[in-house]
Chimera marker file (.cmm) of the C-alpha trace (Angstrom):
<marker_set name="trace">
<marker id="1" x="38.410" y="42.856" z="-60.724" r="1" g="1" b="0" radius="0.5"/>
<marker id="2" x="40.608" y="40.125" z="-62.418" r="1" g="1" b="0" radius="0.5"/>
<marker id="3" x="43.986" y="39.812" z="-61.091" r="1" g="1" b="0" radius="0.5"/>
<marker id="4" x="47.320" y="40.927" z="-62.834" r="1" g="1" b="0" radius="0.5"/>
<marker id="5" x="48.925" y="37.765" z="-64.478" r="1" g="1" b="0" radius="0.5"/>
<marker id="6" x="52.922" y="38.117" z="-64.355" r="1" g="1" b="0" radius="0.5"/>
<marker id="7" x="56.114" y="35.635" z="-65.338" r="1" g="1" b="0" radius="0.5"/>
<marker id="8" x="58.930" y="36.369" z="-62.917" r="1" g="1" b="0" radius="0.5"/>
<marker id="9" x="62.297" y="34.864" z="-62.549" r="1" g="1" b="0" radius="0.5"/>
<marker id="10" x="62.871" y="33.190" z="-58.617" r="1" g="1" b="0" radius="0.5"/>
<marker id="11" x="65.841" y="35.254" z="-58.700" r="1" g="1" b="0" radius="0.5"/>
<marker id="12" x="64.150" y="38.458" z="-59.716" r="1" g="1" b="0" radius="0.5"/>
<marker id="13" x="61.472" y="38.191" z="-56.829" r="1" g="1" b="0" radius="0.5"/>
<marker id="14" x="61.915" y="40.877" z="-53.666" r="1" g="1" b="0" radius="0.5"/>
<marker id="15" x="62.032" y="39.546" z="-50.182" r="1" g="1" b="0" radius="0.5"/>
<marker id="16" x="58.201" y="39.412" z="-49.370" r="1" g="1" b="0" radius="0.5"/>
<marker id="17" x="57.884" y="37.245" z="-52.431" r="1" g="1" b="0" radius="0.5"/>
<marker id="18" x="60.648" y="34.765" z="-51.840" r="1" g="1" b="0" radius="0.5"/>
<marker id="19" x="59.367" y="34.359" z="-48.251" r="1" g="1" b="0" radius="0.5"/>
<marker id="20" x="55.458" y="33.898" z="-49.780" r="1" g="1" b="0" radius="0.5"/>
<marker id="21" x="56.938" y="31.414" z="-52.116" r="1" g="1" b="0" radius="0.5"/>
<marker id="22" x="59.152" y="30.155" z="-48.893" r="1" g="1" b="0" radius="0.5"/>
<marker id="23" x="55.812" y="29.554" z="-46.926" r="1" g="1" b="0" radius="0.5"/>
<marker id="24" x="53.485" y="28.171" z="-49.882" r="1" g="1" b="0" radius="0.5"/>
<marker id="25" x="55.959" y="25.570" z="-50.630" r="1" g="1" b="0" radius="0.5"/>
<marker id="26" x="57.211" y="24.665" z="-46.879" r="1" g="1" b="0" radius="0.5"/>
<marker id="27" x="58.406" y="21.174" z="-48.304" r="1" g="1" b="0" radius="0.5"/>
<marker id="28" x="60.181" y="22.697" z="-51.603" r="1" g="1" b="0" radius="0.5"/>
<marker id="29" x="58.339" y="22.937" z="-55.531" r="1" g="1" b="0" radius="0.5"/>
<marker id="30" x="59.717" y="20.118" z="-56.922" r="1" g="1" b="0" radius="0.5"/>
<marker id="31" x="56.312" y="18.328" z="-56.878" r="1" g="1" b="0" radius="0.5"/>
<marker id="32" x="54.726" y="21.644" z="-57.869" r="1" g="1" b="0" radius="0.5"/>
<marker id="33" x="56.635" y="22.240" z="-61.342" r="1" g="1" b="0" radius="0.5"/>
<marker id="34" x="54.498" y="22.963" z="-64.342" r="1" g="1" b="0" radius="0.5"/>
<marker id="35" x="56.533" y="22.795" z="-67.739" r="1" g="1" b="0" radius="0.5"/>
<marker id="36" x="55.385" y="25.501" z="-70.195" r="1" g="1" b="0" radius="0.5"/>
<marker id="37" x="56.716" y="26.308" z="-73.336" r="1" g="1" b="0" radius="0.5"/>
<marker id="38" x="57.817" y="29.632" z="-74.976" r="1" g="1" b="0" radius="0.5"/>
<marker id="39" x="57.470" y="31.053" z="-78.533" r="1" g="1" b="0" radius="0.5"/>
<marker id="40" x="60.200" y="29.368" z="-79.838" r="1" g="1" b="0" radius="0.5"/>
<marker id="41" x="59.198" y="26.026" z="-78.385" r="1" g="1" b="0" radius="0.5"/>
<marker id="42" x="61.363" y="25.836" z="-75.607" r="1" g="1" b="0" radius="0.5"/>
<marker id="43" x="60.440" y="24.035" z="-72.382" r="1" g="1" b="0" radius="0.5"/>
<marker id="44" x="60.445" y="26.235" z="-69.346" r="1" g="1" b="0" radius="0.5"/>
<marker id="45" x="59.093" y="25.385" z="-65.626" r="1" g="1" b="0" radius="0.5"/>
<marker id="46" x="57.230" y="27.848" z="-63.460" r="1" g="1" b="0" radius="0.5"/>
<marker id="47" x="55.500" y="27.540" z="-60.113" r="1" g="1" b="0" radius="0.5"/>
<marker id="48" x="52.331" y="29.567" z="-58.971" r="1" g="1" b="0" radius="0.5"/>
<marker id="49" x="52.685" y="31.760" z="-56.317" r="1" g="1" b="0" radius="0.5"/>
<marker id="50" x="49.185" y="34.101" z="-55.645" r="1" g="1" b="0" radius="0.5"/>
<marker id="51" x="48.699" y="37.067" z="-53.628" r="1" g="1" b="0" radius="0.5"/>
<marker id="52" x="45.794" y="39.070" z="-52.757" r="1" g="1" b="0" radius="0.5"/>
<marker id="53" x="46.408" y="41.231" z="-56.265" r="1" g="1" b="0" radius="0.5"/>
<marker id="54" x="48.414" y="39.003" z="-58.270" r="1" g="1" b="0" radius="0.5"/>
<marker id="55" x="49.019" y="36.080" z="-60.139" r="1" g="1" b="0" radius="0.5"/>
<marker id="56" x="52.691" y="34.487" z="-60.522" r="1" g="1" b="0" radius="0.5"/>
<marker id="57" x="54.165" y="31.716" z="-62.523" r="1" g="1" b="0" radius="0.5"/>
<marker id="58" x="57.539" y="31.750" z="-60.900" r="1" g="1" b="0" radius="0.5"/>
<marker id="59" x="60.259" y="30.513" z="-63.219" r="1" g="1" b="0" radius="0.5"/>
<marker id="60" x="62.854" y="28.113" z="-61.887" r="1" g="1" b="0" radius="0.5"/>
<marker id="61" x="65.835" y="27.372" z="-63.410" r="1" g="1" b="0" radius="0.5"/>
<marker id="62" x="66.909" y="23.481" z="-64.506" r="1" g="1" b="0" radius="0.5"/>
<marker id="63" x="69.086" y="21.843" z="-66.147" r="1" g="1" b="0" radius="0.5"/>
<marker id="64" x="68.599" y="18.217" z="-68.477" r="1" g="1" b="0" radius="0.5"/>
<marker id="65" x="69.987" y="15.454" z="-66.924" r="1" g="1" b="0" radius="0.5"/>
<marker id="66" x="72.066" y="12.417" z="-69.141" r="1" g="1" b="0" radius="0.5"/>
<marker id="67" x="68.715" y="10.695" z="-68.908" r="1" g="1" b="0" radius="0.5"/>
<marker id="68" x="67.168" y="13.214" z="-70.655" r="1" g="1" b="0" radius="0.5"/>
<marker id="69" x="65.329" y="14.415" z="-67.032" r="1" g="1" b="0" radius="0.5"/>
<marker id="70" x="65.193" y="17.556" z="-66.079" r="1" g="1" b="0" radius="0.5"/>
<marker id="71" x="66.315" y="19.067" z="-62.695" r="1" g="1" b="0" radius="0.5"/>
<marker id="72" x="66.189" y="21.948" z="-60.704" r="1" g="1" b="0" radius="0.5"/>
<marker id="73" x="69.058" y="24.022" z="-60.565" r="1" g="1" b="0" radius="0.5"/>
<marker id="74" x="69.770" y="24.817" z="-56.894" r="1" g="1" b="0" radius="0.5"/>
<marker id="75" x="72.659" y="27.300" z="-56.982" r="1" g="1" b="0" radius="0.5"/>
<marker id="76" x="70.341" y="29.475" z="-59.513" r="1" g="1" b="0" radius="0.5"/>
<marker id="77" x="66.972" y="28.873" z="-57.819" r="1" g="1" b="0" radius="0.5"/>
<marker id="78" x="69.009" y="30.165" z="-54.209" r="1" g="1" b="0" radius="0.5"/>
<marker id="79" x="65.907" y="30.683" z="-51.887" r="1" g="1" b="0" radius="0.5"/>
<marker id="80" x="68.276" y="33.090" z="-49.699" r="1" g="1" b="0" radius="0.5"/>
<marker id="81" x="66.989" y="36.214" z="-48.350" r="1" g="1" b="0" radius="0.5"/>
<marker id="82" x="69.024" y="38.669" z="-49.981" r="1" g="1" b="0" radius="0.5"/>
<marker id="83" x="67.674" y="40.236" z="-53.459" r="1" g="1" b="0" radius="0.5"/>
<marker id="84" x="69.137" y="39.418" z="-56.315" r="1" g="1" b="0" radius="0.5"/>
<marker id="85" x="68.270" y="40.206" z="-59.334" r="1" g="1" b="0" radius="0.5"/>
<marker id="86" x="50.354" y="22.184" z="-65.641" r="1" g="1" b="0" radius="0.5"/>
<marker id="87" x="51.664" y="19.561" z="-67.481" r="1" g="1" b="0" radius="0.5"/>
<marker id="88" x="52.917" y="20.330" z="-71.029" r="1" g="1" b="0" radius="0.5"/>
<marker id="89" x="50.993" y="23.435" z="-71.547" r="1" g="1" b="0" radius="0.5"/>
<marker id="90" x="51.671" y="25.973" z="-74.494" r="1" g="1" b="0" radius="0.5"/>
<marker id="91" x="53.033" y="29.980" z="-72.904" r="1" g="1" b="0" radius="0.5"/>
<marker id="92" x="49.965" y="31.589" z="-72.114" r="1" g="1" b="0" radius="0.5"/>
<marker id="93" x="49.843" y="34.975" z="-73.856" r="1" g="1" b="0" radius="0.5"/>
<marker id="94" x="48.055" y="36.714" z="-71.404" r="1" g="1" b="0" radius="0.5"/>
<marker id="95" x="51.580" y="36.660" z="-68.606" r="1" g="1" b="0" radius="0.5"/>
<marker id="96" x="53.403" y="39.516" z="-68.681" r="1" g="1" b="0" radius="0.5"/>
<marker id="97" x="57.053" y="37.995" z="-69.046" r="1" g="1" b="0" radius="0.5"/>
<marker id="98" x="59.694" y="39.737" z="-66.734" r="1" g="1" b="0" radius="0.5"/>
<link id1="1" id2="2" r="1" g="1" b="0" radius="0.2"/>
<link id1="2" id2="3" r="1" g="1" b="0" radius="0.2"/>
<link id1="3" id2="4" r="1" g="1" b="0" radius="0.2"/>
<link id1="4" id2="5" r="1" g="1" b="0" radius="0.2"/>
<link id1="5" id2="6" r="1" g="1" b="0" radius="0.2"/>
<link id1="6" id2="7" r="1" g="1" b="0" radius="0.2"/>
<link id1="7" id2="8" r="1" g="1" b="0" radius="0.2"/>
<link id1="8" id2="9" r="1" g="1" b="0" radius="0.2"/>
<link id1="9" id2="10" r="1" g="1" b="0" radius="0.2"/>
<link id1="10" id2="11" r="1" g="1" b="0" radius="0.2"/>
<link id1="11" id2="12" r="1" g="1" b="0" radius="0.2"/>
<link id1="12" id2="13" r="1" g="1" b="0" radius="0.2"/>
<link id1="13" id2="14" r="1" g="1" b="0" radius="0.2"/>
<link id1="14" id2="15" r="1" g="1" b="0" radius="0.2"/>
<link id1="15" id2="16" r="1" g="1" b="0" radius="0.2"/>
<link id1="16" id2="17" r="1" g="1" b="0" radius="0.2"/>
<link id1="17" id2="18" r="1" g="1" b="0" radius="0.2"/>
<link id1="18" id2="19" r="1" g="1" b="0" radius="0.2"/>
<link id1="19" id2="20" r="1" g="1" b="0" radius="0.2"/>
<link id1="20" id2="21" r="1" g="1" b="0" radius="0.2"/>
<link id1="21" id2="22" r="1" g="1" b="0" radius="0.2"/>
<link id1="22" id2="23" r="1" g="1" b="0" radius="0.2"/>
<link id1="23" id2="24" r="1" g="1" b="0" radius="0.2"/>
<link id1="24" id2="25" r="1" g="1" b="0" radius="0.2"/>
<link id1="25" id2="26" r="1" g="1" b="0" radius="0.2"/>
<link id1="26" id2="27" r="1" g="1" b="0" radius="0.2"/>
<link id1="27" id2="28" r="1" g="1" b="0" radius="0.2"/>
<link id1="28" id2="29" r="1" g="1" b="0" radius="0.2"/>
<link id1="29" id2="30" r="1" g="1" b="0" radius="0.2"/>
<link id1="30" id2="31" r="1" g="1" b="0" radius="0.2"/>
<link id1="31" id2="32" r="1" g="1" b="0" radius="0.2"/>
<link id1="32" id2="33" r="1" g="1" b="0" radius="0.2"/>
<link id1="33" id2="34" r="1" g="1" b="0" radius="0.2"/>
<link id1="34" id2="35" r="1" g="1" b="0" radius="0.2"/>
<link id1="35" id2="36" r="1" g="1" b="0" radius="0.2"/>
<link id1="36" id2="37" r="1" g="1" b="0" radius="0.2"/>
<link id1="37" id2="38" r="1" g="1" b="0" radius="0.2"/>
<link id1="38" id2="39" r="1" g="1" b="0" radius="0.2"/>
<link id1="39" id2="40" r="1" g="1" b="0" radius="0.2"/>
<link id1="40" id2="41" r="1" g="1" b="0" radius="0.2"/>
<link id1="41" id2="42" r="1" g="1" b="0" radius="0.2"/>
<link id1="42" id2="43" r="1" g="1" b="0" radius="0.2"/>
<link id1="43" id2="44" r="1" g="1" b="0" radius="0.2"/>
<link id1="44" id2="45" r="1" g="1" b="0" radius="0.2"/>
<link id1="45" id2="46" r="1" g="1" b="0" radius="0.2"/>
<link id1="46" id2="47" r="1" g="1" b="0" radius="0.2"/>
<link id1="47" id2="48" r="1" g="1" b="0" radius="0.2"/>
<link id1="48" id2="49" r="1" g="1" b="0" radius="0.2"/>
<link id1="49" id2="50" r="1" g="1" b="0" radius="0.2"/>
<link id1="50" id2="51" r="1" g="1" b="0" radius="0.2"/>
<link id1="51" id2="52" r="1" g="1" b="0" radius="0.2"/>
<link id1="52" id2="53" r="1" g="1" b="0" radius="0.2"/>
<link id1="53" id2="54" r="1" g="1" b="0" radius="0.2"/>
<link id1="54" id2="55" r="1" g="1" b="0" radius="0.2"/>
<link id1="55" id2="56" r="1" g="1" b="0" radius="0.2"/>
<link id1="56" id2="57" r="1" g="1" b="0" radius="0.2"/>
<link id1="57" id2="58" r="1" g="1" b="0" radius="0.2"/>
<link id1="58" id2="59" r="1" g="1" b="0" radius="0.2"/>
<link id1="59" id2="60" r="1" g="1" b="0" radius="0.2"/>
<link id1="60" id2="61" r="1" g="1" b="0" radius="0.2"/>
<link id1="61" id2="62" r="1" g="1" b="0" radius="0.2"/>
<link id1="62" id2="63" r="1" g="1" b="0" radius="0.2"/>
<link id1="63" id2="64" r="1" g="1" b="0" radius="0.2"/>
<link id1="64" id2="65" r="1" g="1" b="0" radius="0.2"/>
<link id1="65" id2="66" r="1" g="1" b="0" radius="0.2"/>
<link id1="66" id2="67" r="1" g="1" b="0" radius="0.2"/>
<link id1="67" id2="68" r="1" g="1" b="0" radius="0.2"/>
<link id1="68" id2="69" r="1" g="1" b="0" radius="0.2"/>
<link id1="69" id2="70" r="1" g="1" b="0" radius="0.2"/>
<link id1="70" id2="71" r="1" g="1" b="0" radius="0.2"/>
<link id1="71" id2="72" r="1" g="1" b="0" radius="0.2"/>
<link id1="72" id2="73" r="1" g="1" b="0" radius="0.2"/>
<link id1="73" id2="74" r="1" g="1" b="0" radius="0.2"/>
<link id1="74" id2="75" r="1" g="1" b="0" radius="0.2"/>
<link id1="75" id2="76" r="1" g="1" b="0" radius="0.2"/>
<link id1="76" id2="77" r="1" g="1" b="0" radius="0.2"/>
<link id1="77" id2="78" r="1" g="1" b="0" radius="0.2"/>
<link id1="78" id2="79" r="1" g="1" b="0" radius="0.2"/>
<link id1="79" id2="80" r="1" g="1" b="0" radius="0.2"/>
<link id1="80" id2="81" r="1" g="1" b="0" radius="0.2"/>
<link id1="81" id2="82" r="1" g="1" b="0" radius="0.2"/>
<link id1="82" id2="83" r="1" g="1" b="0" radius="0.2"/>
<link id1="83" id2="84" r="1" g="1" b="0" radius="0.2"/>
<link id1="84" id2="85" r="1" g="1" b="0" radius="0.2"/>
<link id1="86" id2="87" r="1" g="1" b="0" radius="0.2"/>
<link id1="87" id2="88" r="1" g="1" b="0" radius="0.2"/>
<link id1="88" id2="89" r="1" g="1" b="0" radius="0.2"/>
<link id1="89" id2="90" r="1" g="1" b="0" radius="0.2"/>
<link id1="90" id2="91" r="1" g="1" b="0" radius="0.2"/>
<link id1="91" id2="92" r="1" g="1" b="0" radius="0.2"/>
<link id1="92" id2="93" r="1" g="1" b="0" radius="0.2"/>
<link id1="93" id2="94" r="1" g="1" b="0" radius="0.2"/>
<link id1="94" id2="95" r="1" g="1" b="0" radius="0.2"/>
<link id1="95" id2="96" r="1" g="1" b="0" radius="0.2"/>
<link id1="96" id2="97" r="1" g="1" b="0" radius="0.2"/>
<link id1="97" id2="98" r="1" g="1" b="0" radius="0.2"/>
</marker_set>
């Protein structure tokens, strides 16, 4: 049985998620960043995060840089406990997009 391909927001994962995504990425994602782009073109970064039934691309939020960089946004990526709400690749249609 293939596994269920989802998009998600960090800030839209539950608690078991953030703490899977805590413990896969001990040292942060920074290194880990893919930057995909959506139907209109616009770059967006994700991270994988894979459980036993599931495959994530986790969306972080950044922000461009006066260099023209991009960085993560910490206050919006807030690894916290509580619940709140590959290269240059193309949006891959078959993600469901949360």
């Amino acid at each position: 049985m293939e596994k269920k391909r989802v998009i998600k927001s960090l800030e839209n994962l539950d608690s078991d998620l953030k703490a899977l995504l805590k413990k896969h990425y001990p040292d942060g994602f920074e290194g880990h960043l893919m930057r995909l782009q959506n139907a209109k073109n616009e770059p967006f970064f994700v991270v994988p995060l894979e459980t036993s039934d599931t495959m994530y691309l986790v969306k972080i939020a950044v922000t461009k840089n006066s260099d023209g960089e991009y960085d993560i946004d910490e206050e919006e990526n807030d690894m916290g406990d509580d619940d709140d709400n590959m290269s240059n690749q193309s949006y891959d249609e078959d993600f469901d997009d949360d």
